[in-house]
ZAMARGU-4260 file (C-alpha; in steps of 0.2 Angstrom, whole numbers, plus 5000, padded with zeros to 4 digits):
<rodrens>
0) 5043/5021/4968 | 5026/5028/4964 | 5026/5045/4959 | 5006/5054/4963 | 5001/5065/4949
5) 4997/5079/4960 | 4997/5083/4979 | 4984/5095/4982 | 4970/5086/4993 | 4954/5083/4982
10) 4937/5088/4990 | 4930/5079/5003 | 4949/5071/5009 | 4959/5078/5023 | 4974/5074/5032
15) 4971/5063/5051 | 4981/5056/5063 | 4974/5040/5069 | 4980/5033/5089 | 4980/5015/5091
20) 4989/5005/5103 | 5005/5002/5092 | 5008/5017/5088 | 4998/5034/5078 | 4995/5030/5061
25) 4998/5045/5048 | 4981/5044/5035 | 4973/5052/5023 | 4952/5052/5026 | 4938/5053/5010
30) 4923/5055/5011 | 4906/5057/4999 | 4911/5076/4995 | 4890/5074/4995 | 4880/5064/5002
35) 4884/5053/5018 | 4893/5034/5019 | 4882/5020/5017 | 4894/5008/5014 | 4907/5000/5022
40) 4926/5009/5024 | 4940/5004/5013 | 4958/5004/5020 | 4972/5006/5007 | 4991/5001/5011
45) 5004/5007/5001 | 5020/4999/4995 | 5040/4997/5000 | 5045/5017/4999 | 5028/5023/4995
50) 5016/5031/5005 | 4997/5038/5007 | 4998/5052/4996 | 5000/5035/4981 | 4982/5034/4981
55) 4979/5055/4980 | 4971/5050/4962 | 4958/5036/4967 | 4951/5041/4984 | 4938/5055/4980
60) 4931/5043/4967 | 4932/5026/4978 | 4924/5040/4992 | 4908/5045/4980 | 4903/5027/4978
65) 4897/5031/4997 | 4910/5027/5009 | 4925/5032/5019 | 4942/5026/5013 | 4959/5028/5022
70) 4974/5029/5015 | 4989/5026/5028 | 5008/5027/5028 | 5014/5011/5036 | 5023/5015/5055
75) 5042/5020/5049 | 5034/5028/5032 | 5035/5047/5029 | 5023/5053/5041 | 5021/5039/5053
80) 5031/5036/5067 | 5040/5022/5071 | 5051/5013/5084 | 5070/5010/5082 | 5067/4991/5083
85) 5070/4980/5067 | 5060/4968/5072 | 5044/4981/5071 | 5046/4982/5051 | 5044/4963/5047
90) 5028/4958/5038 | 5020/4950/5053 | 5022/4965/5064 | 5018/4978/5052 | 5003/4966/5047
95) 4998/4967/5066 | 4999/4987/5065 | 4986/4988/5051 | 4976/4977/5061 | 4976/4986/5075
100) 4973/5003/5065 | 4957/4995/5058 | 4950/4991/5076 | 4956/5009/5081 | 4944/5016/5066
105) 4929/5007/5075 | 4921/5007/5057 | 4914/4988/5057 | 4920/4975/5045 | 4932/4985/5031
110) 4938/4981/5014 | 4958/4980/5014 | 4970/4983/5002 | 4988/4982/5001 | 4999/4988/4986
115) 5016/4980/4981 | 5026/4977/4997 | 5010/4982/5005 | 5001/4964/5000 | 5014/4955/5007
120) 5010/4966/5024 | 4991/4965/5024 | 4990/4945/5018 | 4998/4943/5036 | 4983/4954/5042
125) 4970/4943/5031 | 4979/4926/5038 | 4979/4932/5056 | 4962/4934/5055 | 4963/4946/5070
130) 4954/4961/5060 | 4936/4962/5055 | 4936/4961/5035 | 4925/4961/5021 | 4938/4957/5007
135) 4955/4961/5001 | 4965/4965/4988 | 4980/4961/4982 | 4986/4975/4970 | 5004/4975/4959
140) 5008/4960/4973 | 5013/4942/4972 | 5016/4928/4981 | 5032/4930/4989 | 5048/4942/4987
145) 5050/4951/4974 | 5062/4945/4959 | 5073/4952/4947 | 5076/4971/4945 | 5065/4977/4959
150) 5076/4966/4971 | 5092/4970/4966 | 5085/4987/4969 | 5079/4983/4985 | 5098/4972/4990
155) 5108/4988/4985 | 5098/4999/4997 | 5101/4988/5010 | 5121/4988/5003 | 5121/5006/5007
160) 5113/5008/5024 | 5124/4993/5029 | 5120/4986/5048 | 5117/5003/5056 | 5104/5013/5045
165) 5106/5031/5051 | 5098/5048/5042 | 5114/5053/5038 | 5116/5036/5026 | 5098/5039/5017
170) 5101/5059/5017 | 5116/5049/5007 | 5107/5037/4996 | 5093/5052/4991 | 5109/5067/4986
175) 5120/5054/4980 | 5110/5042/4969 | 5090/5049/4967 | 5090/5067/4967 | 5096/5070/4950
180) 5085/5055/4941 | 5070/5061/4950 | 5076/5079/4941 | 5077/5071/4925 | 5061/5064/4925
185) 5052/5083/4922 | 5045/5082/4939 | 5034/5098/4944 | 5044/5105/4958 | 5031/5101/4973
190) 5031/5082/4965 | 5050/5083/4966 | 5052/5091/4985 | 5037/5078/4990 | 5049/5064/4983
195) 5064/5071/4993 | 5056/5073/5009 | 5045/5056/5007 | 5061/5046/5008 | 5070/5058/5021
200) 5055/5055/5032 | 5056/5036/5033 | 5067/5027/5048 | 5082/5023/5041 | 5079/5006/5052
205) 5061/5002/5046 | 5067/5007/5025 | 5082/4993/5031 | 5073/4979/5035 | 5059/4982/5024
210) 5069/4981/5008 | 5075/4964/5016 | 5057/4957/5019 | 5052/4965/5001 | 5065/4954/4993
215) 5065/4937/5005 | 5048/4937/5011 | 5040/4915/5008 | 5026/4910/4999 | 5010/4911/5011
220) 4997/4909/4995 | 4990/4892/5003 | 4988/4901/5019 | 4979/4915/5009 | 4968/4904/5002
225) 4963/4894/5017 | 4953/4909/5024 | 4935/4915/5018 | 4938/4932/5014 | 4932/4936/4996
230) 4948/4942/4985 | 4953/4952/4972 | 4971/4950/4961 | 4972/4968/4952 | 4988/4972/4943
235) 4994/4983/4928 | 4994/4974/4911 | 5014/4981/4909 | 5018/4977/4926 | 5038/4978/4931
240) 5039/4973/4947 | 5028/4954/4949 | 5027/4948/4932 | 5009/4949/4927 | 5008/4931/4923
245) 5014/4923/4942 | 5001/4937/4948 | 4991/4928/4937 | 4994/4913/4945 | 4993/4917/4961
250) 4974/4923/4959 | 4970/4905/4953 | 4979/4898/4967 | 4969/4910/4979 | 4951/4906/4968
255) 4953/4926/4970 | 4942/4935/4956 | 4957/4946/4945 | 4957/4962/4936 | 4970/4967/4924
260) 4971/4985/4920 | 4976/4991/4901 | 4989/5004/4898 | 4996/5002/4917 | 5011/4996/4925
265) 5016/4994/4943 | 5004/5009/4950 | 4987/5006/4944 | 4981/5021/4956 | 4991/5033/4947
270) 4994/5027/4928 | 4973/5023/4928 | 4965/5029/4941 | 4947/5029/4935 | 4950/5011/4928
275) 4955/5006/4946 | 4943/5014/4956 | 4929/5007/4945 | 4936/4991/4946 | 4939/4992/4966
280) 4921/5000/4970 | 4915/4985/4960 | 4922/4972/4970 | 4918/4981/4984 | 4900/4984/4983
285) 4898/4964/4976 | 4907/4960/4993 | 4895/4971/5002 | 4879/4961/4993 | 4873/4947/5005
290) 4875/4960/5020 | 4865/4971/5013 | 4853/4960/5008
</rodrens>
């Protein structure tokens, strides 16, 4: 679970509501806090239990470099709505639903990222080929579910809510299992309520089923590969969730250019933000090139 550093909006970022035809998409919109947008709109996807507010540390500075980034909660995440149906929260259709949102924002070809669970969402996007993109990301990912500690994590989750996910179950889950680590972890109180009411605010139905396609979802990495959108692999060198040496792998496979970040783990945004933003504005703006002539 990511954990922002702070929660107070940075200049130039505000909270938005974006319609598109499956649904409004909860976002968080930055802009140059000077000067206007000159280049082309970033869209950032967050991970399995995380939300917008993830990327609170990077967007005023991927924002400076001159463009408007989003940052989105998924449909079923915190603060966007979502529908009671299962079948909404698989990759494919939640992949459809970041696609959609990026036609919505009308802002021309976009550079996409997903983060974590979020990768495995937005590759279907990338493979669709439905949304018009400039590159992606791939960040703290890998090429299918993810293994060991994180998945058990995920499989006792889904244990708990059982076949029937209500908000009485995850009210459960929060009090009875995470309310008293998240204490211990000498959380500021705002950081600590946030946490609570991030994980209260997710459908019980969508957190269900997207544990279970966290944890089962194939290897699509040839299909990746196969399309001719410029790539980026960007992960913490400590990272707990993918072991950084099959994300690794996985950039070779894609022929994706790779970053790894010192002193981070599985949250480059937060643990190193001004690494990553450096690093993502690069690849960005190199992506950006033969358009700009």
């Amino acid at each position: 679970m990511s954990t922002p550093r702070f929660l107070e909006l940075p200049p130039g970022v505000r909270r938005v509501d974006v319609a598109t035809p499956l649904g409004s998409i909860a976002a968080l919109e930055a802009v140059p806090a000077a000067g206007g947008c000159e280049r082309q709109a970033a869209v950032l996807v967050p991970g399995f239990t995380g939300s917008k507010e993830d990327f609170l540390s990077v967007l005023q500075t991927l924002a400076q470099a001159g463009r408007r980034v989003y940052a989105i909660d998924m449909p079923g995440q915190y603060q966007s709505p979502g529908p009671d149906d299962p079948a909404a929260y698989g990759c494919a259709a939640l992949g459809r639903a970041v696609g959609a949102l990026i036609e919505a924002l009308d802002e021309g070809p976009v550079h996409l990222l997903g983060h974590s669970f979020g990768g495995l969402v937005t590759r279907e996007t990338v493979i669709a080929g439905d949304a018009p993109l400039l590159s992606y990301t791939l960040m703290s990912s890998g090429p299918s579910g993810v293994p060991g500690a994180s998945a058990d994590n995920a499989q006792q989750l889904m244990a708990v809510l059982g076949p029937t996910p209500t908000a009485e179950l995850l009210a459960a889950i929060w009090w009875e299992h995470m309310d008293e680590p998240t204490r211990s972890m000498g959380l500021a109180d705002d950081i600590h309520a946030f946490l609570r009411d991030r994980m209260l605010g997710n459908s019980p139905i969508g957190l269900a089923r997207m544990a279970e396609e966290v944890t089962a979802a194939p290897d699509r990495t040839a299909e990746l590969a196969a399309t001719d959108v410029p790539k980026l692999v960007l992960y913490g060198e400590n990272d707990d969730a993918w072991p950084p040496e099959l994300q690794a792998t996985m950039a070779k496979r894609l022929q994706a250019h790779r970053v790894v970040i010192p002193g981070a783990a599985h949250s480059p945004s937060v643990e190193a933000p001004e690494t990553t933003a450096s690093a993502l504005t690069d690849f960005w703006n190199r992506a950006e090139t033969p358009q700009r002539g």
